[in-house]
Chimera marker file (.cmm) of the C-alpha trace (Angstrom):
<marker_set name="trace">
<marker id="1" x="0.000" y="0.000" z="0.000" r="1" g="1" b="0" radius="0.5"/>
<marker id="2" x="1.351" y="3.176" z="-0.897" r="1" g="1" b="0" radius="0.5"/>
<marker id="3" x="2.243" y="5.797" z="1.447" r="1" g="1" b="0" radius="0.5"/>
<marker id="4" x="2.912" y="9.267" z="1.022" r="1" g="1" b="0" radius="0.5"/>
<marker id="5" x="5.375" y="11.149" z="2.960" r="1" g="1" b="0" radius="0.5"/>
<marker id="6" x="4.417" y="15.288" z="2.539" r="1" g="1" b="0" radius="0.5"/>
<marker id="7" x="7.183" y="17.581" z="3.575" r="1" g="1" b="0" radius="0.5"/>
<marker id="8" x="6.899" y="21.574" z="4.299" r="1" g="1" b="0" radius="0.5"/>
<marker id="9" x="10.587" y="22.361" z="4.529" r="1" g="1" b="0" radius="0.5"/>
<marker id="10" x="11.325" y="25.791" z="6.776" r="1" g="1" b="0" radius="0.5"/>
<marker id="11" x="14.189" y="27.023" z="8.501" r="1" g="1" b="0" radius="0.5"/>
<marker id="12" x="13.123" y="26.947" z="11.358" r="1" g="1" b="0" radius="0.5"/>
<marker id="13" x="10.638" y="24.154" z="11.432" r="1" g="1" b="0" radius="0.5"/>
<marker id="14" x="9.814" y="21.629" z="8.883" r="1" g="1" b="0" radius="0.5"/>
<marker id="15" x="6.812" y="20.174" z="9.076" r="1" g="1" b="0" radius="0.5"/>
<marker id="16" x="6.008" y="16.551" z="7.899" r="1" g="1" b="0" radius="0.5"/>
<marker id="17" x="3.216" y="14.196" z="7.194" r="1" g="1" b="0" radius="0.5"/>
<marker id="18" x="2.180" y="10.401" z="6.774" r="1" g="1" b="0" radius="0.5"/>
<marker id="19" x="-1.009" y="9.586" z="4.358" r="1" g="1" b="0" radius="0.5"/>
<marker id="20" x="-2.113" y="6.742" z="2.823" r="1" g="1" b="0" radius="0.5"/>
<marker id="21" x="-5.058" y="5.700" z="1.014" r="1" g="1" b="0" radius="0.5"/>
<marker id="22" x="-7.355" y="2.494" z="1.963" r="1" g="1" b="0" radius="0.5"/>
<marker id="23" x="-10.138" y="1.682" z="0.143" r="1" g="1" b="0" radius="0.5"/>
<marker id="24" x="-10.539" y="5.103" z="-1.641" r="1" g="1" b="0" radius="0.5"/>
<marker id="25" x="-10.463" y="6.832" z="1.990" r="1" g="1" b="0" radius="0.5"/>
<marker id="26" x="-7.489" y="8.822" z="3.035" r="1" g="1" b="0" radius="0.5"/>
<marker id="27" x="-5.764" y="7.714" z="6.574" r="1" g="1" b="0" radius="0.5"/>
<marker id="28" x="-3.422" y="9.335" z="8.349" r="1" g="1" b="0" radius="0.5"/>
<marker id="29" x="-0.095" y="7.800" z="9.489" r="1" g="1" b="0" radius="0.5"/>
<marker id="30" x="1.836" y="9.958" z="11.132" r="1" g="1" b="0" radius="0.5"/>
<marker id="31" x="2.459" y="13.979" z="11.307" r="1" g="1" b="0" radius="0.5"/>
<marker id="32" x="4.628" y="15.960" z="13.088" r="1" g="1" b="0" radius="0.5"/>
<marker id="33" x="7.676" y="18.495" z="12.937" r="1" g="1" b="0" radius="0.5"/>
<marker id="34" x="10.981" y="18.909" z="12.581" r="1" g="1" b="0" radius="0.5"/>
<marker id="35" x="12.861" y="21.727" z="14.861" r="1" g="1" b="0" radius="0.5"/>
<marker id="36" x="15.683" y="23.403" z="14.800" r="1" g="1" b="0" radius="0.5"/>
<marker id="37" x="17.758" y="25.359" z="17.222" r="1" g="1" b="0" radius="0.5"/>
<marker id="38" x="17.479" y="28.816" z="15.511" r="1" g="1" b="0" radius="0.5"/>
<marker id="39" x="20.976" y="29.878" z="17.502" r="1" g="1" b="0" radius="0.5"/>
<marker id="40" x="22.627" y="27.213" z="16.115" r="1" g="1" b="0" radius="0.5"/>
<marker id="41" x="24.995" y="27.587" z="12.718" r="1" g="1" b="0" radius="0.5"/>
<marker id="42" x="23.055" y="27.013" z="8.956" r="1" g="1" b="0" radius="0.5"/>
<marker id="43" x="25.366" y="23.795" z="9.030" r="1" g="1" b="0" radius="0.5"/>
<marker id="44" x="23.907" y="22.145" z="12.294" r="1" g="1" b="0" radius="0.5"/>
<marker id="45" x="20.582" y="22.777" z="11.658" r="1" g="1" b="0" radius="0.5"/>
<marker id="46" x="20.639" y="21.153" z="8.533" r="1" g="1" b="0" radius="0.5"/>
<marker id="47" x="22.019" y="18.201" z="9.637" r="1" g="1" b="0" radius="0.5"/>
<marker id="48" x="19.190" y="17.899" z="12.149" r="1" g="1" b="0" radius="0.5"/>
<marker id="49" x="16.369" y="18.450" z="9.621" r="1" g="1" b="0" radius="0.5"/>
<marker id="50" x="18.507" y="15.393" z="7.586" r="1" g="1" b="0" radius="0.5"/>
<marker id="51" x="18.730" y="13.390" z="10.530" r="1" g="1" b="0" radius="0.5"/>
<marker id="52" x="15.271" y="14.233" z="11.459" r="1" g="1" b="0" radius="0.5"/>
<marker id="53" x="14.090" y="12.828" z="8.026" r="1" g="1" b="0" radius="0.5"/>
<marker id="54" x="16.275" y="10.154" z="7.861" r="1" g="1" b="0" radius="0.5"/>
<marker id="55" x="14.824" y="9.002" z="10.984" r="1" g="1" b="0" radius="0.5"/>
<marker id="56" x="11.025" y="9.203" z="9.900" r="1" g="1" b="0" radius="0.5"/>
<marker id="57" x="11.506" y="7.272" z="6.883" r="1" g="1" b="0" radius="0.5"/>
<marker id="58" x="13.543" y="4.014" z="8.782" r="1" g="1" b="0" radius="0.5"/>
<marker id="59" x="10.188" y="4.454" z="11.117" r="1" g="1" b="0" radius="0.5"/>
<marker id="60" x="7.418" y="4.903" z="8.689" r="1" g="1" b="0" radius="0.5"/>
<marker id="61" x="8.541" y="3.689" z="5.533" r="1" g="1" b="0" radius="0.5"/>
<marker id="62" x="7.370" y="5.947" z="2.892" r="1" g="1" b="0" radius="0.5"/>
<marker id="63" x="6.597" y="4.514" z="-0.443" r="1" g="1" b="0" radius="0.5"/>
<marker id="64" x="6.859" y="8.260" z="-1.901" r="1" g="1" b="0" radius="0.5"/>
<marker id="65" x="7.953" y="11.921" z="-1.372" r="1" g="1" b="0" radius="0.5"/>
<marker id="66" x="5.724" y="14.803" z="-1.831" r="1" g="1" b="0" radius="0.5"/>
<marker id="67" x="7.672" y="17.952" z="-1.413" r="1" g="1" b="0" radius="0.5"/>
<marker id="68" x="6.037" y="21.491" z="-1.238" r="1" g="1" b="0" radius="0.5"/>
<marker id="69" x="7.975" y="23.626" z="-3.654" r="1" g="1" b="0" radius="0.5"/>
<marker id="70" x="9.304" y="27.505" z="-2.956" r="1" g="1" b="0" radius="0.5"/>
<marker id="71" x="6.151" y="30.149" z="-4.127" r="1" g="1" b="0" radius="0.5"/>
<marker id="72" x="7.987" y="33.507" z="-2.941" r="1" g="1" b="0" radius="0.5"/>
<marker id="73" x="9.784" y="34.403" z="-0.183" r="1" g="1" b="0" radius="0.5"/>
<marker id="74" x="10.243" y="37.660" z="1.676" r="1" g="1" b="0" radius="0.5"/>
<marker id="75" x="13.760" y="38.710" z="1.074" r="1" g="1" b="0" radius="0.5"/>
<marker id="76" x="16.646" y="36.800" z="-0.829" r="1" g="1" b="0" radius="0.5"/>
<marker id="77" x="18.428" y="35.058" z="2.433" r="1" g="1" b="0" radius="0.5"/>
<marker id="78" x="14.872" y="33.663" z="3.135" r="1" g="1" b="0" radius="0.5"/>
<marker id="79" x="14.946" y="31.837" z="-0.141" r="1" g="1" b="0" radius="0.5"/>
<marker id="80" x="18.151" y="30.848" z="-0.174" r="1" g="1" b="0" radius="0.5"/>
<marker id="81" x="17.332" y="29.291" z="3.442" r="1" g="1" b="0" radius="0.5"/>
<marker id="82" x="14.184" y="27.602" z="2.530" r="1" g="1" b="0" radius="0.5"/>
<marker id="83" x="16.280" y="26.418" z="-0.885" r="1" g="1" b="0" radius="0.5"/>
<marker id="84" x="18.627" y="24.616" z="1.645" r="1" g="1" b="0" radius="0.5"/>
<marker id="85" x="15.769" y="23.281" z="3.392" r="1" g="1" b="0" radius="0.5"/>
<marker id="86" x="14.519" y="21.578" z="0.576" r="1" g="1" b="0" radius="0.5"/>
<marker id="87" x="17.896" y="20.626" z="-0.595" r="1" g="1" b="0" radius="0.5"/>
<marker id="88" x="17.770" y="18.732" z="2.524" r="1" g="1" b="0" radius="0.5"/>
<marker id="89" x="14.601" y="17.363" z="2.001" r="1" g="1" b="0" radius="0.5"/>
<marker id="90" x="15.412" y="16.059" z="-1.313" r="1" g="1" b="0" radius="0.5"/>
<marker id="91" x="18.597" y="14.751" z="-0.300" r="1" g="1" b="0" radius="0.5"/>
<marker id="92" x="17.118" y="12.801" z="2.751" r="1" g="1" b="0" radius="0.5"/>
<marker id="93" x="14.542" y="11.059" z="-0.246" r="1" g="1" b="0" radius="0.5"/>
<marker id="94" x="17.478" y="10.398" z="-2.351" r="1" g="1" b="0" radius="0.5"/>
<marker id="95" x="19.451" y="8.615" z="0.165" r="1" g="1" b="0" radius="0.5"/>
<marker id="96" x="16.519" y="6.676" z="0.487" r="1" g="1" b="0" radius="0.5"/>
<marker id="97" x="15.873" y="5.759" z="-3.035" r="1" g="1" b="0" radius="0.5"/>
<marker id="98" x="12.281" y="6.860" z="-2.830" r="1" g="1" b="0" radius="0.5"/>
<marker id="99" x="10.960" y="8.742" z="-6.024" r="1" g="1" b="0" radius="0.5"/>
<marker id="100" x="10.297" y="12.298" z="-4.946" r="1" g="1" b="0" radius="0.5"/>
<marker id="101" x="7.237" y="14.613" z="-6.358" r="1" g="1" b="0" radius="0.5"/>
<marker id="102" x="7.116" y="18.656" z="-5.777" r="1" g="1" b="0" radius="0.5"/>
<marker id="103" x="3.904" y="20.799" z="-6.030" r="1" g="1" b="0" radius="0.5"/>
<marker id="104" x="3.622" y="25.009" z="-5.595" r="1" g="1" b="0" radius="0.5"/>
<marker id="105" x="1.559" y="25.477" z="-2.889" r="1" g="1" b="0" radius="0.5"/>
<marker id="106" x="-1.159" y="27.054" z="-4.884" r="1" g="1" b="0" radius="0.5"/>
<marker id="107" x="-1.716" y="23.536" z="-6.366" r="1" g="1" b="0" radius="0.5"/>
<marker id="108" x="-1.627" y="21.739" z="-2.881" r="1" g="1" b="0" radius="0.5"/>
<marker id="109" x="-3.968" y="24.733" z="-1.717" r="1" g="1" b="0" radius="0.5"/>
<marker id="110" x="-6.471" y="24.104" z="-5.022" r="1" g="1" b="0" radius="0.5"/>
<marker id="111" x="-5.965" y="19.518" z="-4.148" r="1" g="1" b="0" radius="0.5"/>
<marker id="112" x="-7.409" y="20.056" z="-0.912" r="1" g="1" b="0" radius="0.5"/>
<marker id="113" x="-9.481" y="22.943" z="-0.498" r="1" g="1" b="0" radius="0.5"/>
<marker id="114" x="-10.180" y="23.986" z="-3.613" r="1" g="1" b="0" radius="0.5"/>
<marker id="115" x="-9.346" y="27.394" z="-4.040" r="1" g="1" b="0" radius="0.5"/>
<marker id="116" x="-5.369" y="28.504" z="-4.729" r="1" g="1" b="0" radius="0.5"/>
<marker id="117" x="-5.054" y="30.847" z="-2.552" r="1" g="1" b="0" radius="0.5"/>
<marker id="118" x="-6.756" y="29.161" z="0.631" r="1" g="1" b="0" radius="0.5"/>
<marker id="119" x="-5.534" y="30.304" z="4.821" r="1" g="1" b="0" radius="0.5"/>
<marker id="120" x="-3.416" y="28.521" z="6.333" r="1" g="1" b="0" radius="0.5"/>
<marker id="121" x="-6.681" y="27.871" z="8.635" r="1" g="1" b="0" radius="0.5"/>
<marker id="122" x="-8.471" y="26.914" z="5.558" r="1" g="1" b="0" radius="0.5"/>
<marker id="123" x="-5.914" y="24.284" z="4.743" r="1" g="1" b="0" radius="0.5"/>
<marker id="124" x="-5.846" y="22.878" z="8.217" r="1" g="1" b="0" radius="0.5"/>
<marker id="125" x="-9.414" y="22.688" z="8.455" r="1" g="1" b="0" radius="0.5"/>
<marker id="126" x="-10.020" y="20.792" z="5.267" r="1" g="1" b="0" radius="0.5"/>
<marker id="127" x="-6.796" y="18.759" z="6.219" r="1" g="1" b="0" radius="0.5"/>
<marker id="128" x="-8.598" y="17.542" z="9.228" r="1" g="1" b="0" radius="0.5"/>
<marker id="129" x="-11.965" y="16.632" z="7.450" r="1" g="1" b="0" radius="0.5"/>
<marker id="130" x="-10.291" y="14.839" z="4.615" r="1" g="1" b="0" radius="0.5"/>
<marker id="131" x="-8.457" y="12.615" z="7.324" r="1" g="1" b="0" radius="0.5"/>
<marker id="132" x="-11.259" y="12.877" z="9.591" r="1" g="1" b="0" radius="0.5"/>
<marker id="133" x="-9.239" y="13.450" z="12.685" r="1" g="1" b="0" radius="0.5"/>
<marker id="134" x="-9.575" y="16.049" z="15.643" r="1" g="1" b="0" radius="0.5"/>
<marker id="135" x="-5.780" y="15.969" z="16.099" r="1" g="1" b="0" radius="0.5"/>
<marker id="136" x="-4.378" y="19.476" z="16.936" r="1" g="1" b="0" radius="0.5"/>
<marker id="137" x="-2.426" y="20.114" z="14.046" r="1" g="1" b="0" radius="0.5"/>
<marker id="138" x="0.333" y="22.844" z="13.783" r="1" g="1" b="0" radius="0.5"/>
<marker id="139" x="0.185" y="24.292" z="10.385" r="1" g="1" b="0" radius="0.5"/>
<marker id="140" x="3.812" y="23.398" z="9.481" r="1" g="1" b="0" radius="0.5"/>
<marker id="141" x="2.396" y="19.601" z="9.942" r="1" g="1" b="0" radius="0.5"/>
<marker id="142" x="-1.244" y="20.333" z="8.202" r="1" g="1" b="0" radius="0.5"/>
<marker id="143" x="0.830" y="21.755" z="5.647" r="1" g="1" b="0" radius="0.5"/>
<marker id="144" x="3.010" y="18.903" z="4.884" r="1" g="1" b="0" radius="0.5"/>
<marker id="145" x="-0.278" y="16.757" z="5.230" r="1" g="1" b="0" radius="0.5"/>
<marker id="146" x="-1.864" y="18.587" z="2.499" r="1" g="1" b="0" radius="0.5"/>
<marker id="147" x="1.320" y="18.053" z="0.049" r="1" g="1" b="0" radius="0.5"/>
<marker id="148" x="0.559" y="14.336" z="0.764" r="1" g="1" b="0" radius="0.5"/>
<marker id="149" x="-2.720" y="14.224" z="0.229" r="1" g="1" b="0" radius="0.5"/>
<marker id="150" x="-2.242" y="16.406" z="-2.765" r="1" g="1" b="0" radius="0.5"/>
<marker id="151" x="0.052" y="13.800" z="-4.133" r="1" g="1" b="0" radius="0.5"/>
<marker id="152" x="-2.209" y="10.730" z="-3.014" r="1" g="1" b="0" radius="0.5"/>
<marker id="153" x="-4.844" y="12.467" z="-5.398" r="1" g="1" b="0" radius="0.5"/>
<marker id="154" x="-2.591" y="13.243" z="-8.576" r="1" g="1" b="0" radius="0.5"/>
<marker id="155" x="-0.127" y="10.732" z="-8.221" r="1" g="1" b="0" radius="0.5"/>
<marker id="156" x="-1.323" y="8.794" z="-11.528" r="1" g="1" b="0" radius="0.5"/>
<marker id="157" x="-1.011" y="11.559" z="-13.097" r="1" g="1" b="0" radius="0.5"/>
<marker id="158" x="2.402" y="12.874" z="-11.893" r="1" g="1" b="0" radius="0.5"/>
<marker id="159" x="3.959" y="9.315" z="-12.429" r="1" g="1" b="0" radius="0.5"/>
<marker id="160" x="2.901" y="9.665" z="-15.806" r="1" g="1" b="0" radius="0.5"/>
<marker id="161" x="4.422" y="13.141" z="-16.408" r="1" g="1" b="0" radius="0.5"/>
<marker id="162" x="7.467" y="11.932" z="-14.682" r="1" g="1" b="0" radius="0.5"/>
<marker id="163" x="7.995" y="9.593" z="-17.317" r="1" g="1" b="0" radius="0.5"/>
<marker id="164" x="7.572" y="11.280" z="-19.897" r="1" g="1" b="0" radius="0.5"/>
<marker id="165" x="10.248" y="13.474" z="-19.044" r="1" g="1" b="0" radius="0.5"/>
<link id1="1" id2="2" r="1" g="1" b="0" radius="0.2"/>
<link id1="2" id2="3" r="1" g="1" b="0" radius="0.2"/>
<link id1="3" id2="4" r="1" g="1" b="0" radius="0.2"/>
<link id1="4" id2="5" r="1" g="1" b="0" radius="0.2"/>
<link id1="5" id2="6" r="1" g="1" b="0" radius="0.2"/>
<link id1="6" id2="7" r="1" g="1" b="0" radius="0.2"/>
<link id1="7" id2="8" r="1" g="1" b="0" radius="0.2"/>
<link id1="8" id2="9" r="1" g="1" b="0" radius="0.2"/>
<link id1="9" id2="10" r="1" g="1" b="0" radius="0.2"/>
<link id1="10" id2="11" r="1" g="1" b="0" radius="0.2"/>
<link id1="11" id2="12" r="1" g="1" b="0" radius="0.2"/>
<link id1="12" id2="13" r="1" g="1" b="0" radius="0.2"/>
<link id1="13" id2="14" r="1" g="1" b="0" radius="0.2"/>
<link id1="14" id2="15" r="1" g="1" b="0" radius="0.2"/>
<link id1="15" id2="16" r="1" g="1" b="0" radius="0.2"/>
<link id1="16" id2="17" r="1" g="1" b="0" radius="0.2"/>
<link id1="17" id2="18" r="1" g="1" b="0" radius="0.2"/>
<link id1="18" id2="19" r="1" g="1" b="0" radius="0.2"/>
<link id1="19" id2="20" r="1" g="1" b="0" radius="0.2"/>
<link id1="20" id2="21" r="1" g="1" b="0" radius="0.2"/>
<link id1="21" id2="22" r="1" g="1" b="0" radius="0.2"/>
<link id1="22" id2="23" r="1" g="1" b="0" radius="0.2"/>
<link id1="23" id2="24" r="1" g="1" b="0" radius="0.2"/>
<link id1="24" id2="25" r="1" g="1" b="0" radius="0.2"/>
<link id1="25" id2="26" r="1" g="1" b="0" radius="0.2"/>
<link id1="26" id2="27" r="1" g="1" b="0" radius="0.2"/>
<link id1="27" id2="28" r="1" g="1" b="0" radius="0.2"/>
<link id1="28" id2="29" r="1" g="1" b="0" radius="0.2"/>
<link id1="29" id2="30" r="1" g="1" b="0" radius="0.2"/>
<link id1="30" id2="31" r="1" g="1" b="0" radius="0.2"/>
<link id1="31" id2="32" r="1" g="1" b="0" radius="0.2"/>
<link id1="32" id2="33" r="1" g="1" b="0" radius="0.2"/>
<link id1="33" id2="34" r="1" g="1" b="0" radius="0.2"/>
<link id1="34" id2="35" r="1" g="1" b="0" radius="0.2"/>
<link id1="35" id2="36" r="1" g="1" b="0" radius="0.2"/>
<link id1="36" id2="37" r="1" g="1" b="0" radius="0.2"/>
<link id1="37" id2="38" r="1" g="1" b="0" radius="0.2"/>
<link id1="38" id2="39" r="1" g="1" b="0" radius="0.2"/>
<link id1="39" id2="40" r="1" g="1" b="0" radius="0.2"/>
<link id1="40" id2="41" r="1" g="1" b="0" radius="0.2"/>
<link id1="41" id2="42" r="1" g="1" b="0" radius="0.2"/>
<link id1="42" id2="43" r="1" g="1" b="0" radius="0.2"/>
<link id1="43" id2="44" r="1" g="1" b="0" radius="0.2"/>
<link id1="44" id2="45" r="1" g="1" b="0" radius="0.2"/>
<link id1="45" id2="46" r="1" g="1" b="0" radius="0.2"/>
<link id1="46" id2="47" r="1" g="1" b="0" radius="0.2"/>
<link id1="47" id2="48" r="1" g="1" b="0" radius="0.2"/>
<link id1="48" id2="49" r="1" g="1" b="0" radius="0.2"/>
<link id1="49" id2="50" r="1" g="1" b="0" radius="0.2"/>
<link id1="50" id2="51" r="1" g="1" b="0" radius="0.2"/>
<link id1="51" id2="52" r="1" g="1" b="0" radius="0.2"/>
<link id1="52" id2="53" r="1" g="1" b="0" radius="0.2"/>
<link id1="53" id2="54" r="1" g="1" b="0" radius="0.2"/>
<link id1="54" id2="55" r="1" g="1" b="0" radius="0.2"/>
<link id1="55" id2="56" r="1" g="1" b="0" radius="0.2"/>
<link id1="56" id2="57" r="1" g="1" b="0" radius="0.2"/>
<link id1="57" id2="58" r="1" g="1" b="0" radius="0.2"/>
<link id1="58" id2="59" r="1" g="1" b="0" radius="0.2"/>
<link id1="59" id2="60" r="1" g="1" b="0" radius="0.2"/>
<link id1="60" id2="61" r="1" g="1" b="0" radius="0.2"/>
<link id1="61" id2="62" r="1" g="1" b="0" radius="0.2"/>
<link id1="62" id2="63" r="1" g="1" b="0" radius="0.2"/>
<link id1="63" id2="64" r="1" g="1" b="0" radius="0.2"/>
<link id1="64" id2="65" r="1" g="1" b="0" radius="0.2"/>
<link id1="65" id2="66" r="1" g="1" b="0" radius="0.2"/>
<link id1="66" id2="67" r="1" g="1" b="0" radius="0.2"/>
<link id1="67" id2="68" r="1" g="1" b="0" radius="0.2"/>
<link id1="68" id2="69" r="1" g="1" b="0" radius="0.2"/>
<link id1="69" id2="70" r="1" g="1" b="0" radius="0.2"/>
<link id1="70" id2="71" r="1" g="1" b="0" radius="0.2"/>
<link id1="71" id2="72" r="1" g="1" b="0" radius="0.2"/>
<link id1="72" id2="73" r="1" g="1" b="0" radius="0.2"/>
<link id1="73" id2="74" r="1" g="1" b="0" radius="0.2"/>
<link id1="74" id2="75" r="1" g="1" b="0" radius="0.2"/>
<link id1="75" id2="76" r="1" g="1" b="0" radius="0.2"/>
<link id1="76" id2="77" r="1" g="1" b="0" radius="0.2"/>
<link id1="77" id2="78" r="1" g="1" b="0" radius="0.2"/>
<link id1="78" id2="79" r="1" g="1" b="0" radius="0.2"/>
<link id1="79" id2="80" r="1" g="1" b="0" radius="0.2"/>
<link id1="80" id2="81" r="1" g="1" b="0" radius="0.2"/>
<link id1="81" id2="82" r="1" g="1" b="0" radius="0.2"/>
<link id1="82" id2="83" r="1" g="1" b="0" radius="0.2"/>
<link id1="83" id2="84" r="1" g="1" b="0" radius="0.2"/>
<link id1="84" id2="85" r="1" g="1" b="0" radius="0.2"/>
<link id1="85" id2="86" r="1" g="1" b="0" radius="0.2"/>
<link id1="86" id2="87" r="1" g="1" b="0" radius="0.2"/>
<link id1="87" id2="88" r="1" g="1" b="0" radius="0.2"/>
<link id1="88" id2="89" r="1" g="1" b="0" radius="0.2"/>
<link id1="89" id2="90" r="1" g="1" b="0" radius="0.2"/>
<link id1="90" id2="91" r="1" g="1" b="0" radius="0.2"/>
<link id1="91" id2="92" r="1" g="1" b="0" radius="0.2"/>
<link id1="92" id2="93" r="1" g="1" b="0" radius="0.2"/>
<link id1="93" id2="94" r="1" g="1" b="0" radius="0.2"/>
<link id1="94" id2="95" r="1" g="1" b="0" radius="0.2"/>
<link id1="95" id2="96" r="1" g="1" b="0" radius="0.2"/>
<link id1="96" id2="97" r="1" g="1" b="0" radius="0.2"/>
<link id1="97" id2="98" r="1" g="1" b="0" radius="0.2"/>
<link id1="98" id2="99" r="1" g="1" b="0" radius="0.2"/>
<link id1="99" id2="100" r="1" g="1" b="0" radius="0.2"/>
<link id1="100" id2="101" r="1" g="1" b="0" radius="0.2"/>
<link id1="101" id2="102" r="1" g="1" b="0" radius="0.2"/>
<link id1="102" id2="103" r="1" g="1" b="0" radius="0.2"/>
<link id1="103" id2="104" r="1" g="1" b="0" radius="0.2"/>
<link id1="104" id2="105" r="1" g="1" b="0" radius="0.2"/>
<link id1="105" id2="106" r="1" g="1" b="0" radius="0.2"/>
<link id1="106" id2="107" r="1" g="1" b="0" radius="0.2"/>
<link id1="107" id2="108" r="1" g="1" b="0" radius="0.2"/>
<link id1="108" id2="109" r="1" g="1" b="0" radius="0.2"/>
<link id1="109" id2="110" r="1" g="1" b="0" radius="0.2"/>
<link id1="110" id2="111" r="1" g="1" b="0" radius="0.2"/>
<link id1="111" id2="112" r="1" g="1" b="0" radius="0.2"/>
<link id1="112" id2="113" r="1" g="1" b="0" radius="0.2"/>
<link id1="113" id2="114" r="1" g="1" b="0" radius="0.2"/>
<link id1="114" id2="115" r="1" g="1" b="0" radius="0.2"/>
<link id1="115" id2="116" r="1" g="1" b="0" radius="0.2"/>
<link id1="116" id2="117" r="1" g="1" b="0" radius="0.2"/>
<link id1="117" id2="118" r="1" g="1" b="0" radius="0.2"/>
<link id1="118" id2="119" r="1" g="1" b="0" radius="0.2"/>
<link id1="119" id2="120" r="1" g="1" b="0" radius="0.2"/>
<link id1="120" id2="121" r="1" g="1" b="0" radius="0.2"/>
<link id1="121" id2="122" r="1" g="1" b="0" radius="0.2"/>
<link id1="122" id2="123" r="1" g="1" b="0" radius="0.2"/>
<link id1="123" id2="124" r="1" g="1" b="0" radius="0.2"/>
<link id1="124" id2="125" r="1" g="1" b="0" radius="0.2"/>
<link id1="125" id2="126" r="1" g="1" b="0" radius="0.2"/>
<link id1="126" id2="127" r="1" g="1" b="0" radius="0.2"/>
<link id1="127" id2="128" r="1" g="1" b="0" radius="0.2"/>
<link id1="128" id2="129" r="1" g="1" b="0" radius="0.2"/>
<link id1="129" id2="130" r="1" g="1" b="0" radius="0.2"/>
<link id1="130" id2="131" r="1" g="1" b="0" radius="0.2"/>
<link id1="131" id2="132" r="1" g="1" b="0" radius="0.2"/>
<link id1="132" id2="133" r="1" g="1" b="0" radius="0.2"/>
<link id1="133" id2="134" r="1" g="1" b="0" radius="0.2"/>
<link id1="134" id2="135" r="1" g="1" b="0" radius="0.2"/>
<link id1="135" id2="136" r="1" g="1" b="0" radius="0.2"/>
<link id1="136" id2="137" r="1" g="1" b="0" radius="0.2"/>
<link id1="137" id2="138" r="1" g="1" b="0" radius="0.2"/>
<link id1="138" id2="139" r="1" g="1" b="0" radius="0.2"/>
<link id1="139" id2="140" r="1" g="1" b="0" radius="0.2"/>
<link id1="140" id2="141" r="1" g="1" b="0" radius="0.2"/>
<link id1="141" id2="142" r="1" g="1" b="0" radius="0.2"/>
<link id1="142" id2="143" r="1" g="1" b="0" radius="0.2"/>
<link id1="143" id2="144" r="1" g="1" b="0" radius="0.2"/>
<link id1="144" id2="145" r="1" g="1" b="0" radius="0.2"/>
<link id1="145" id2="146" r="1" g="1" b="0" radius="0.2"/>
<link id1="146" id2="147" r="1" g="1" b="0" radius="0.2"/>
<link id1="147" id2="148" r="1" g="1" b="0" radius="0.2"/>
<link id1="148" id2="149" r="1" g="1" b="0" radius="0.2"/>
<link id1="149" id2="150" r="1" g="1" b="0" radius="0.2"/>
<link id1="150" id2="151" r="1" g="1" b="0" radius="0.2"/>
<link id1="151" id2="152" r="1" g="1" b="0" radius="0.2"/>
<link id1="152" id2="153" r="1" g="1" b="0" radius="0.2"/>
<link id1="153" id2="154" r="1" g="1" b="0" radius="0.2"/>
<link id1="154" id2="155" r="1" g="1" b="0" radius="0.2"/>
<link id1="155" id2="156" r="1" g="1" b="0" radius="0.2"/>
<link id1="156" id2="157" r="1" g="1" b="0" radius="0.2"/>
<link id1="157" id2="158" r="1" g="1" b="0" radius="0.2"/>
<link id1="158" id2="159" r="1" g="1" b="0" radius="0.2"/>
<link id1="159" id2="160" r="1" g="1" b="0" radius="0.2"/>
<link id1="160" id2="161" r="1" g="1" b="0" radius="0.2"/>
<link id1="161" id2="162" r="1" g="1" b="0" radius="0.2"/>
<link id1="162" id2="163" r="1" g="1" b="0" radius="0.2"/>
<link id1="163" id2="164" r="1" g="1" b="0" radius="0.2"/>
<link id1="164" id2="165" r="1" g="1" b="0" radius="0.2"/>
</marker_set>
């Protein structure tokens, strides 16, 4: 059974999330996040996102990657950080052999709530109906939930445009 692990890489936190689908109904595995000690050098944090990763796939086994791709970022250094972030998320999929997807977060927004341009509340709301749990969610996790989901729905179709390329 496959099982998609969503990841919403940030700086400071990355959030992640576990979804599979049984029976046409969406379940959640496991969500959570990833933090980092925001005195700590670029280098160290990095590694603990990595090992952080690393350490969720061993546990959880993933079948797949959905990573949330960069939309804009304030200023150039937070770019470049999130860039590293997902460098880091990528990396940590790699080392696991597990094929890796990326979506903008308008698309993730418009796979689970419909609308491009949704709250993060929005998001998080409709996160919690699709997987029909009451869990308190922080939006770094619901986020990283919705990439999953959002790849659990298109997946036939983004394994089809992946081979084509």
């Amino acid at each position: 059974m496959p099982v998609a692990l969503g990841i919403d890489p940030g700086s400071k936190i990355t959030g992640y999330g576990l979804v599979t689908k049984e029976g046409g109904e969406l379940k959640l595995v496991a969500a959570g996040l990833l933090k980092t000690s925001q005195r700590a050098p670029l280098p160290e944090r990095l590694n603990q996102i990595y090992c952080g990763l690393q350490k969720i796939i061993k546990e959880h086994s993933p079948t797949e990657v959905a990573v949330e791709d960069i939309f804009y970022a304030k200023n150039v250094r937070s770019a470049i950080r999130l860039g590293h972030m997902r460098g880091i998320a990528l990396l940590a999929a790699a080392a696991a052999d597990l094929p890796v997807y990326e979506y903008a977060p308008t698309v993730i927004k418009m796979a689970v709530v419909g609308y491009g341009r949704a709250s993060k509340e929005q998001v998080n709301h409709m996160v919690k109906r699709l997987l029909k749990t009451d869990m308190d969610l922080r939006p770094d996790a619901s986020d990283a939930l919705a990439t999953a989901i959002c790849h659990i729905n298109q997946s036939p179709l983004s394994k089809r445009e992946r081979r084509r390329e």
